[in-house]
C-alpha positions in Angstrom: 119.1 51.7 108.1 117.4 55.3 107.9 121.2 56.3 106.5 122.3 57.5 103.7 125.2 59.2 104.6 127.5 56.5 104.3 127.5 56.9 100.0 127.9 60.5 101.0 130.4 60.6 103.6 133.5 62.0 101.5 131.2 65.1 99.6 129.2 66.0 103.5 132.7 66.3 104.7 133.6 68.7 102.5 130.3 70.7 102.4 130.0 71.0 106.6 131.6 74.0 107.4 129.4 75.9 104.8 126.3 74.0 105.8 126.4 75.0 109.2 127.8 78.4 108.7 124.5 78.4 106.2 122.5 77.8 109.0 123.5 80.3 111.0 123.0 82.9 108.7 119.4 81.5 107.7 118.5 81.3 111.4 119.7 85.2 111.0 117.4 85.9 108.3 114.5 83.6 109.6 114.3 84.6 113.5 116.5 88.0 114.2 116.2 90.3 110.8 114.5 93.3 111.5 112.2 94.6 108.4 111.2 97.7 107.7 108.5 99.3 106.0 109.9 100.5 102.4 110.4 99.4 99.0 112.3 95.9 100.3 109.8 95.4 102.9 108.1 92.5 100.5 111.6 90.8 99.5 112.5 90.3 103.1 109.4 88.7 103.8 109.8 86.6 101.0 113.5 85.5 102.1 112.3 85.1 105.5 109.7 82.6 104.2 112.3 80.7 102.2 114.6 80.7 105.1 112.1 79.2 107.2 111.5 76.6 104.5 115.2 75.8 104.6 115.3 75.8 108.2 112.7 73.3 108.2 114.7 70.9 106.1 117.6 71.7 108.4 115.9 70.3 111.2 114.4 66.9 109.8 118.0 66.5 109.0 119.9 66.7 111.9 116.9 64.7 113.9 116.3 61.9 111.1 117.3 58.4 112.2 116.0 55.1 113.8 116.1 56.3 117.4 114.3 59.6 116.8 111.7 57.6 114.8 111.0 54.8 116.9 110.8 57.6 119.9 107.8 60.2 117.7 104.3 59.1 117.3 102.3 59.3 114.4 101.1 62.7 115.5 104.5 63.8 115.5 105.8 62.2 112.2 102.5 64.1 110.4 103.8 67.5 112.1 106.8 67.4 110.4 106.0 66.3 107.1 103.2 69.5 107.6 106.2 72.2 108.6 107.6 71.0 105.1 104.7 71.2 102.8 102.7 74.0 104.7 102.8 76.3 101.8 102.1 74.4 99.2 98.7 72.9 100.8 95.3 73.7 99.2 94.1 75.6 102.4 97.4 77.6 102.5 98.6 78.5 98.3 96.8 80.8 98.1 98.4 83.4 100.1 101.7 81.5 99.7 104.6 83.2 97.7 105.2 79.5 96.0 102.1 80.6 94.4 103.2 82.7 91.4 100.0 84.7 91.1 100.6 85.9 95.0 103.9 86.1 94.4 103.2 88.7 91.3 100.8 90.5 93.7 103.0 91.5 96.3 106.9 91.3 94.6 105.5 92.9 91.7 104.4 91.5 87.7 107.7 91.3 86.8 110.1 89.7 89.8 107.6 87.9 92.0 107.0 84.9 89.0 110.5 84.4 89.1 110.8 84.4 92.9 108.3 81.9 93.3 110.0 79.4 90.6 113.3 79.5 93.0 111.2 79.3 96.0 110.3 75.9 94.5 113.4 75.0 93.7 114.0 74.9 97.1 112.2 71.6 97.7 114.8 69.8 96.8 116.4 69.9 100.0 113.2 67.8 101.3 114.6 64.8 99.8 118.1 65.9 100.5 117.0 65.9 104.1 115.7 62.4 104.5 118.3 61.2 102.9 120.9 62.9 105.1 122.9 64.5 101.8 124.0 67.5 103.3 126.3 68.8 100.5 122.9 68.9 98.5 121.3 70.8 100.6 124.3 73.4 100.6 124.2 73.9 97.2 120.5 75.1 97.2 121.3 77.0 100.9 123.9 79.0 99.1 121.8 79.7 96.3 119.3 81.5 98.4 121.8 83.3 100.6 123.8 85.0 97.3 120.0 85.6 95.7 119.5 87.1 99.1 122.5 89.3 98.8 120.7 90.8 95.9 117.1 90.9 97.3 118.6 92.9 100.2 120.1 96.2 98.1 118.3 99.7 98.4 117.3 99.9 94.9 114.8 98.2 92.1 115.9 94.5 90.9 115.4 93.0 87.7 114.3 90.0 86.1 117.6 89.9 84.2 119.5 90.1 88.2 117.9 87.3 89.3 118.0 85.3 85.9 121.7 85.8 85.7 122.2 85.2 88.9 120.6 82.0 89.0 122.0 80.8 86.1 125.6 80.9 87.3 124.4 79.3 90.5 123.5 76.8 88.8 126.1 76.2 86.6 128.4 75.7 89.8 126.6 72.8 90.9 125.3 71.3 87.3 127.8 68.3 87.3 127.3 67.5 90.4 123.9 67.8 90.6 123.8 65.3 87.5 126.2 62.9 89.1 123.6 62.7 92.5 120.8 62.3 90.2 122.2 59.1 88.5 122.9 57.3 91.2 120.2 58.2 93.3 117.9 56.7 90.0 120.2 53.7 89.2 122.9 52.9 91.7 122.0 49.3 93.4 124.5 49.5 96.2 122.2 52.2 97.6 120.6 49.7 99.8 118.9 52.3 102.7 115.5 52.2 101.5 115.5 48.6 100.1 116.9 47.8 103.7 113.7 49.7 105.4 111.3 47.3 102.9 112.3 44.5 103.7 113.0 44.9 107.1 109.8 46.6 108.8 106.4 45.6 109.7 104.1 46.8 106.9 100.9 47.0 108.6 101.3 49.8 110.7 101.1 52.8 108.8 103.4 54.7 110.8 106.0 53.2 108.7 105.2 55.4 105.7 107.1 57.9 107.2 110.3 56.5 107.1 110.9 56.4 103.7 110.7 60.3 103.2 107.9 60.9 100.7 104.8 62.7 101.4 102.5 60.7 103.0 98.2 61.3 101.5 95.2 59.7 102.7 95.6 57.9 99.5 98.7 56.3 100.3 97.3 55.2 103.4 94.3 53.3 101.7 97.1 51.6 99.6 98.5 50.8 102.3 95.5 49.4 104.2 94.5 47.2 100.7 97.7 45.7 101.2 97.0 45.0 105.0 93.6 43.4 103.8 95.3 40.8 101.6 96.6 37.2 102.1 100.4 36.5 102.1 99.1 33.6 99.3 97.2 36.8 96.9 100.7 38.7 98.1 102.7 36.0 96.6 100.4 35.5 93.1 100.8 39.2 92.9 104.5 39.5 93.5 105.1 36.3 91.4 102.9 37.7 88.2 105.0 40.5 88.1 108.4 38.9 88.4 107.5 36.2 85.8 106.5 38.8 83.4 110.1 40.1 83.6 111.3 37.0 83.4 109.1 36.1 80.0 110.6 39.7 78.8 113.9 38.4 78.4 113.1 34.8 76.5 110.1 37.1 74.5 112.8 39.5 73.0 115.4 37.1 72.8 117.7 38.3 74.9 120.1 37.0 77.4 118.9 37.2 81.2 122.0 35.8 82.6 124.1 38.9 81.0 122.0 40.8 83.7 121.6 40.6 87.3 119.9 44.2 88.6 116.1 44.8 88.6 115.0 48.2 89.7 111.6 48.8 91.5 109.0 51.2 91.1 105.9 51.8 92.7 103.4 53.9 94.6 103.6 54.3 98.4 102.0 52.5 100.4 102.4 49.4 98.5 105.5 48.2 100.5 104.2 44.9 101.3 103.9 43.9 98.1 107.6 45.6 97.1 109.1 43.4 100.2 107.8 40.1 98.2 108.8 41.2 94.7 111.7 41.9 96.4 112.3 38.6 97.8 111.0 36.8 94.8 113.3 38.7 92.0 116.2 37.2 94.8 114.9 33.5 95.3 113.8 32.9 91.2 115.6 34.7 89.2 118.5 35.3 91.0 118.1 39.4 90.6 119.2 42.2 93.0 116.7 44.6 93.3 116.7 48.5 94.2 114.2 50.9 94.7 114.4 53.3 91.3 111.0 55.3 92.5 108.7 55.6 94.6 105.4 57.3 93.4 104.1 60.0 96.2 100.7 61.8 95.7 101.2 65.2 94.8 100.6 67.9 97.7 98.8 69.9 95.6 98.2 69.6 91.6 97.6 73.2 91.2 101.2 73.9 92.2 102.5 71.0 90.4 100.8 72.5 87.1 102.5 76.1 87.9 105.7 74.9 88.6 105.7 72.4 85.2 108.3 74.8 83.1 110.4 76.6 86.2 113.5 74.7 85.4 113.6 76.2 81.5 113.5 79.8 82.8 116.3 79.0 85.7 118.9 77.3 83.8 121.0 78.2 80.5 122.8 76.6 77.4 126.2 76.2 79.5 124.7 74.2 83.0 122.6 72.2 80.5 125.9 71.5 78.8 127.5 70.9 82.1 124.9 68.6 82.9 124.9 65.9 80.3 129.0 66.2 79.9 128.7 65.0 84.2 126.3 62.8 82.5 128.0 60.7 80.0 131.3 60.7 82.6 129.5 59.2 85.4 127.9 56.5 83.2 131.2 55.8 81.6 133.0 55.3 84.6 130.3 53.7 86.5 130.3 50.4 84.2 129.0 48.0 86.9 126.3 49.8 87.5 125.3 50.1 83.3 126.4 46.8 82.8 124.4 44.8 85.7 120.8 46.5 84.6 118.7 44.2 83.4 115.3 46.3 83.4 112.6 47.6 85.6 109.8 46.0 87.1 106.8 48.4 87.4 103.6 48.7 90.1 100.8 50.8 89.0 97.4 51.8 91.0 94.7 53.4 88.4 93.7 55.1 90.7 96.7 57.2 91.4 97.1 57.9 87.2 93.2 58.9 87.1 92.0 60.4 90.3 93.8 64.4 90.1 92.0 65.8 87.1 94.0 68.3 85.0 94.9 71.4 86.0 94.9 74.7 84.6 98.4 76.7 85.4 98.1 80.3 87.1 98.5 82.8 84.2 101.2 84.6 86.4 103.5 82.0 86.2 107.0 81.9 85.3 107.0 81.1 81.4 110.3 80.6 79.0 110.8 82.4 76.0 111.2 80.4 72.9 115.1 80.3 73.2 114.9 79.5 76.9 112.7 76.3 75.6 114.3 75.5 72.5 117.6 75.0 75.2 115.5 72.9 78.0 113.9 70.7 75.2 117.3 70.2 73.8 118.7 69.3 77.1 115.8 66.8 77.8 116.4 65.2 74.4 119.8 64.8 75.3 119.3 63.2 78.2 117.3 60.7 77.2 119.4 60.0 74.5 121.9 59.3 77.1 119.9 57.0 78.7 119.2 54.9 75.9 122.5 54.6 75.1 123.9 53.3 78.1 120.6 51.0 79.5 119.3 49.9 76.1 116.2 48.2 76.4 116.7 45.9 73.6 118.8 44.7 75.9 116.5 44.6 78.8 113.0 43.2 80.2 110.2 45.4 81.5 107.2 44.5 83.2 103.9 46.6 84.9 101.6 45.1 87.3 98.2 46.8 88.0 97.3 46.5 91.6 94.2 46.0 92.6 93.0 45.4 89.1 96.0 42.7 87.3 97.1 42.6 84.0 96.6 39.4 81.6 99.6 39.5 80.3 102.1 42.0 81.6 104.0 44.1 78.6 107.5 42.9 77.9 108.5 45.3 74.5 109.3 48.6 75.3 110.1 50.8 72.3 113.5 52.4 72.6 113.4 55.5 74.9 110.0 54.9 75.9 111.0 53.1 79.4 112.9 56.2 80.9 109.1 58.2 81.2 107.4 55.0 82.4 
């Protein structure tokens, strides 16, 4: 149930030797390196952060499972999502190098933007983790350790260094990377976390942690709202929404029996509800359901709004190519799972879109040039071209339920392209 190694099996196989040679040679860099005072005395500290980092997700990996969960308190599960977001929280960016404007200060104007940006590239391998995908986490492990090879030469490195660098590493992994990314989003048969909605007891808390998202005070009072409700307001709730879905379909004229997949998003701490929708979307409409997103708090806005435009400075025109050619192949051959979408069913708290105020981005942050953007932009616009092409929602119902606050009538017409950003 806490497995999702099973869709995996075939590409962890390949990627083990490397991903425990990996973690060897991060323990290396993390526990034993010596560093000396000198002109690469700040690089090493900053690889041996990002080792640690890695390290971290290393760990929740190899422990992560029903035993070792039903076995750590609360106390516990809170430690370990802590060793994986320590740098990023309020008390601790500051003097973090995932902070761009202390990563300028001490690896210099010019590098340390850059270095911070793959730091957070890094946290990838959170998910990754939790989700047991170990040839994901590989690909970003072997990213560091080759950016490391560079880090670690007696002499001055460039911007250009690590750009190019980064660039071809990225390049290497773009299809598959795409590939992951697809079916993670819209793959039904990927049952695990479904499987842990509907099968656990939702008013113990604890049971946040299993479904490897960050875990806020705020996703605990969603959580408690939910506890303090009726299985009959429950069931209005759940039922709202999946008739709105329903009326979608008859609204726009299209044909709900072509369809037969409904994917779920929604903000954590709202699994109760999810469990019913869930059951509902089975029992009245005779829909499978999946989990599409789940909506975590962020750790910390002020590294979110730094972070915003990394992936235009780390990528070029060829891995965005590489991208959206994996793209279109995995969504051509994958015709059950473009054909059997019939929409998305969407859970909102206003709280959640209201409560972080906006954020003003460090000014030492990594920016892209105008060609750098022109290419990201392009590659975005791509994509959701893609999207649209293959899950059309003139083809499709879509539905948004405000919890606690409920709409009157849940909206069913979704311009074209307009659903993917929902």
């Amino acid at each position: 149930m806490f497995d999702d190694q099973y869709y995996y099996k075939l590409l962890n196989a390949r990627a083990d030797a490397r991903y425990y040679k990996e973690r060897e040679q991060l323990e290396w860099i993390a526990k034993e390196m010596k560093i000396h005072k000198g002109p690469k005395e700040a690089r090493m500290r900053y690889a041996r952060s990002v080792a640690q980092f890695l390290l971290s997700c290393i760990d929740i990996e190899q422990k992560w499972g029903e035993e070792y969960f039903c076995l750590a308190s609360e106390e516990q599960l809170k430690h370990d999502q802590e060793r994986l977001y320590t740098e990023i929280m309020p008390e601790r960016y500051v003097r973090s190098i995932w902070n761009p404007s202390f990563a300028a200060k001490v690896l210099g104007a010019d590098c340390g933007p850059i270095l911070s940006a793959v730091a957070a590239s890094m946290f990838e391998n959170i998910v990754s983790a939790y989700r047991h995908m170990r040839f994901a986490m590989h690909w970003n492990q072997e990213m560091f350790l080759n950016l490391f090879q560079l880090l670690n030469q007696d002499r001055k490195i460039s911007v250009e260094e690590i750009r190019e660098l980064m660039n071809s590493q990225y390049e290497r992994c773009a299809k598959e990377k795409m590939a992951v990314y697809l079916h993670i989003k819209y793959d039904f048969q990927n049952r695990t976390r479904k499987d842990i909605i509907e099968t656990l007891d939702w008013s113990d808390p604890i049971n946040l942690y299993t479904l490897g998202c960050y875990v806020s005070e705020d996703a605990r009072r969603r959580s408690d709202y939910m506890k303090s409700l009726s299985d009959e307001q429950i069931h209005t709730m759940a039922d709202q929404l999946v008739q709105d879905f329903r009326r979608g379909f008859f609204q726009g004229g299209r044909d709900i029996l072509a369809k037969r997949v409904v994917g779920i998003c929604y903000p954590l701490g709202m699994e109760r509800l999810v469990r019913e929708v869930i059951q509902l979307f089975r029992s009245e409409i005779h829909y499978i359901s999946y989990i599409m997103r789940i909506d975590a708090d962020p750790v910390n806005p002020q590294y979110d709004a730094d972070h915003a435009n990394d992936m235009a400075c780390l990528v070029d025109e060829l891995c965005c190519k590489e991208a959206l050619d994996s793209g279109l192949n995995e969504l051509q051959v994958n015709a059950e799972m473009v054909d059997a979408a019939g929409g998305y069913a969407v859970i909102i708290d206003p709280l959640q879109k209201t409560a972080v105020a906006p954020v003003e981005p460090s000014s030492d942050r990594v920016v892209p040039d105008e060609t750098q953007k022109a290419i990201y932009e392009g590659f975005q616009n791509g994509y959701a071209s893609l999207i649209n092409k293959f899950f059309s929602a003139s083809t499709m119902s879509h539905a948004e339920l405000e919890v606690p606050v409920q709409l009157s009538e849940a909206r069913t017409e979704v311009p074209e392209g307009e659903y993917e950003n929902v």
